[in-house]
N, C-alpha and C positions, 0 to 999 in steps of 0.2 A: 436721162441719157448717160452710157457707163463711156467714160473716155477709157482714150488706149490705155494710160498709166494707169486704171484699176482692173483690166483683166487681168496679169499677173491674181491679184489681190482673190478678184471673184474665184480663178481655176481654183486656188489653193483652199477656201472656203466649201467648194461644192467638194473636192475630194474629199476634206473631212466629213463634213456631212455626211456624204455615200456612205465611208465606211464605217461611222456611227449606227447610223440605220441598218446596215447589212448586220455588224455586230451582234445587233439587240433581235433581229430577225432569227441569226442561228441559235443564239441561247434562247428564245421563247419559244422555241418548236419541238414539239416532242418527241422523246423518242429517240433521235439525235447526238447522241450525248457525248459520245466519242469524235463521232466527224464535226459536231458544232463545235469541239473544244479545239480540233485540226484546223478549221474554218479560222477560228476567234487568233488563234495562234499566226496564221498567216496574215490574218487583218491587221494583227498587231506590229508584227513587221512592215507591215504596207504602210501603218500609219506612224511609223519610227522613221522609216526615209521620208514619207514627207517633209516630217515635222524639220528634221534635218536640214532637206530642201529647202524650206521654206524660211528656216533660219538662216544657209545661209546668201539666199535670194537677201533677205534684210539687211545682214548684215552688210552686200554688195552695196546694198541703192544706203545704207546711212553712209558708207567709205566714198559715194559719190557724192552724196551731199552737202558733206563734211566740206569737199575737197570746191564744190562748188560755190559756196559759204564763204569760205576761207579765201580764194582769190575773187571773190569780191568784196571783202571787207578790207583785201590787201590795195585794192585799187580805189574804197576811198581812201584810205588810211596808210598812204607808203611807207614804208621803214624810210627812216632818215639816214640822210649820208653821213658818212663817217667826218667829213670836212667839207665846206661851205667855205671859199674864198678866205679860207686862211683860220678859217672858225671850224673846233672840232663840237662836234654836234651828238648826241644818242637821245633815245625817247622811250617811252614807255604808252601804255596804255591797257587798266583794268576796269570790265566789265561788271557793274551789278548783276548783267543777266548770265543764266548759266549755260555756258556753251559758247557762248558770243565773244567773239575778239575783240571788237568794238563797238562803242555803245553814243552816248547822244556828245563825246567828248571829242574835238578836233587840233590839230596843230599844222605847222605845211611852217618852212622855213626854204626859201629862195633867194640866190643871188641876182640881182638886177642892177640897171645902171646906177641905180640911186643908192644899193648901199643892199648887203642883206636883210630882207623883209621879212618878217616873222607873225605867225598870227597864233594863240593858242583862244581856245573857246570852250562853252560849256554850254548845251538846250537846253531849254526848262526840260526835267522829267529826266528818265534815262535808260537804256539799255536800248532794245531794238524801235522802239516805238521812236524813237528823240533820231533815229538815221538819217529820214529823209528830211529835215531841217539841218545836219550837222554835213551833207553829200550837197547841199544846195550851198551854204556860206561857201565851205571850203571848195566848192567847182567855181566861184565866183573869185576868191582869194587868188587861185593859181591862174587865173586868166591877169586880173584888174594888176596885180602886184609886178606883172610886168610893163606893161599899156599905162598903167595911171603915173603921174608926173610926181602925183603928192600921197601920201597917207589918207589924207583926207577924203581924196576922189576913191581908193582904194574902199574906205569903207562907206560910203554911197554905194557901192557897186553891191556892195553885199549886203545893205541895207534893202537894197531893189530885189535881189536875187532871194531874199528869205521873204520879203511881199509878195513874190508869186508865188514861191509852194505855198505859204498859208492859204494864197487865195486857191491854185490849182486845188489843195488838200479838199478846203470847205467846200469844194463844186461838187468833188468824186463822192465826200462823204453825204452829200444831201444833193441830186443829181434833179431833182423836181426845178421845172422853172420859179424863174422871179425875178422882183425886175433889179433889186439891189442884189449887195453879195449876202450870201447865204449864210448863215451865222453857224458853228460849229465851234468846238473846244479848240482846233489847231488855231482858231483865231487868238486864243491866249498864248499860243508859242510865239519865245523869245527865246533869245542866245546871248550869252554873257561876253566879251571879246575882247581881247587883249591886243593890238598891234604895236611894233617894236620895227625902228628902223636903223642897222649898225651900220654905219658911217667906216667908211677907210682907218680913219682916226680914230676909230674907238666911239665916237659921239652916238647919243644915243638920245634918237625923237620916238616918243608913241601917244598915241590914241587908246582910252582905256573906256571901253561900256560895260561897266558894272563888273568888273571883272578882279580877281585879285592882282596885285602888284607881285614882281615876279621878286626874290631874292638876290643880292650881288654878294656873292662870296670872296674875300679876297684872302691870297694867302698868307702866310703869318709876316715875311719879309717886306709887304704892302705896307706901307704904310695908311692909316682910315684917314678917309675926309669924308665931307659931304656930299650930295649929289643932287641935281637939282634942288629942288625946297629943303630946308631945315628937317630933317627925320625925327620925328619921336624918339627918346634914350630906351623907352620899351622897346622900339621895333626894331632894336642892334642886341646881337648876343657879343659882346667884346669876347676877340680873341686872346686866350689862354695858351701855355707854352702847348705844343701839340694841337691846336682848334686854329680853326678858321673864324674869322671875321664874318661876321652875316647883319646882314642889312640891307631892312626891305625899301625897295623905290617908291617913290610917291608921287602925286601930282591931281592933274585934275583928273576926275568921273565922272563921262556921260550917264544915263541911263543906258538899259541893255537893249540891243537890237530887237523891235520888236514892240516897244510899249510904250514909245512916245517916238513920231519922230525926228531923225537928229537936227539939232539945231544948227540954222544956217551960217554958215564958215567954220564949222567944226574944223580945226587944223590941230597938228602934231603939235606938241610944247615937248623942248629938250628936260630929259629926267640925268643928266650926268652922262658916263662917259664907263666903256669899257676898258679895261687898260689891259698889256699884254697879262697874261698870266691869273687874270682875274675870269670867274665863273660868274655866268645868268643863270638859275634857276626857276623855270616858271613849272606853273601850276594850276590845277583846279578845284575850285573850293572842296570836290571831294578828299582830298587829301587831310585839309586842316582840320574837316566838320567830322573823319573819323572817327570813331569811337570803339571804345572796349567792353567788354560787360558790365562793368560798372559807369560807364556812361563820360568816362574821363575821355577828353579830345587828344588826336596825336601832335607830339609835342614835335612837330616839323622843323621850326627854326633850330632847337635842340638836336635833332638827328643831324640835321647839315653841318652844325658848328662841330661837333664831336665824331663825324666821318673819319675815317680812318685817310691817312694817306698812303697813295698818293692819289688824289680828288679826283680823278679823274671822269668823264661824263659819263663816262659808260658804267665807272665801279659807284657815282654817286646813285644813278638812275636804279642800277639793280640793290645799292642798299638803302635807299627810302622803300621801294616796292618790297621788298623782305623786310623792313620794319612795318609798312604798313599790316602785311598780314598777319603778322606777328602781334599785335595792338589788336585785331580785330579778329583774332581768331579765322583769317579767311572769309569771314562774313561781310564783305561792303555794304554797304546802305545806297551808295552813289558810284557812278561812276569817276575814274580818278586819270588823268592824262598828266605825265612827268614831261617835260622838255628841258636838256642840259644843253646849253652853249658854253662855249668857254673860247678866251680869243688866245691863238697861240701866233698871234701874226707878229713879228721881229720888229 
């Protein structure tokens, strides 16, 4: 059965056709030779404004596409506000896949009574395949992160909410009865998650499933301490006259949503404290797991400490994502989501 959207398609098809056929009819007829070449000459034209036609019919419905694409990958995937309760904020986000705006990576940072709520995330897999797991946590996150009391109940919520598209997923892709659930590949999707909750004060609770720890920059006039648990002296670039201080947070790690699940009273434990003036950088392991032709990894904590100033969220975001391509020739392997916060509250 031809739906309406393939007539277009079919008319354009039969016209060449025709005048293929008509073509080869006037040149194999004898005799002809003058009027077939008047004929073949008109057909020619006839089949130069199709062709035209028909290009730029194509070129209409990809500019629709395009456009249809794009505000739905803006709607799971919002630009970030420029300030968040006193916190200035920018983000990024690069595609594996080509074309694609957004790919299996999420982020969503909300002010609520308890404090700005922050989630950044990564699916197994990536680009267009990893959406409809990365459109279910983060529909879950902007609901639960206002409603929920705790961090904790926040990620229950979206531990439930990625249990039914797996389950939805495996019904649609094996739709045959049976009396348990139906076994498919999305039954191995999982999502990596980061939650982060800033406190009026600076104070800083999260919840981490499997996910990297986000970077705290401070600026050179900072003085360093610690922050929650004892840091690693590897996981600090000390700052240098002109560098920034970097050091990454730590604490405890769930497993990631999706492969065990979470264990009962999962709650927040405090990782330290944002102070004014100080920058959160999270991330997704595509960033770190980058590579260059010669297989060497991007040296992340290096790009942040030696940013130029003045650090800002929007100049650091757009210059990790211009070192990243840079390192990688444009070529990603994963997909890679940048989130800058930085607290400029008095």
């Amino acid at each position: 059965m031809i739906t309406h959207g393939e007539m277009p398609q079919l008319r354009r098809v039969c016209v060449v056709a025709w005048g293929g056929v008509a073509v080869s009819w006037e040149l194999a007829t004898p005799g002809r030779l003058a009027p077939s070449l008047a004929t073949c000459a008109a057909f020619l034209l006839l089949a130069t404004g199709c062709a035209l036609h028909i290009r730029h019919g194509l070129l209409g419905e990809l500019r629709r596409s395009q456009e249809i694409a794009g505000a739905a990958q803006r709607a799971l995937l919002r630009p970030m506000p420029g300030r968040i309760d006193g916190l200035t904020s920018a983000a990024a986000q690069l595609s594996a896949s080509r074309g694609a705006a957004v790919g299996g990576d999420l982020y969503e940072a909300v002010p609520t009574a308890h404090g700005v709520r922050v989630v950044i995330g990564d699916v197994r897999g990536h680009g267009l395949p990893a959406l409809g797991a990365a459109a279910a946590v983060l529909g879950a996150f902007r609901e639960a992160a206002y409603e929920e009391a705790t961090l904790g109940g926040v990620l229950r919520r979206m531990e439930r909410a990625l249990g039914r598209h797996v389950r939805d997923r495996a019904r649609a892709e094996h739709p045959a009865a049976c009396a348990g659930e139906p076994e498919s590949p999305s039954a191995e999707e999982f999502v990596t998650v980061l939650l982060l909750q800033i406190a009026a004060d600076g104070a800083l609770l999260a919840l981490n499933c499997g996910h990297p720890w986000p970077y705290l920059l401070s600026p050179e006039h900072c003085a360093p301490r610690s922050r929650g648990s004892a840091p690693d002296p590897e996981d600090r670039v000390r700052a240098e006259p002109g560098k920034a201080d970097v050091q990454a947070l730590d604490g405890e790690t769930l497993p990631p949503l999706g492969v065990v699940p979470l264990p009962v009273g999962s709650e927040p434990h405090p990782v330290g404290e944002l102070r004014p003036g100080e920058t959160l950088f999270l991330h997704t392991d595509g960033a770190e797991e980058a590579r260059d032709a010669a297989g060497v990894f991007f040296p992340l904590r290096s790009v942040l400490a030696e940013a130029p100033a003045p650090r800002t969220p929007a100049r650091l975001v757009a210059g990790v994502h211009a070192a990243l391509l840079r390192h990688t020739g444009g070529r990603l392997a994963d997909d890679v989501a940048l989130l800058v916060i930085r607290n400029d509250r008095s």
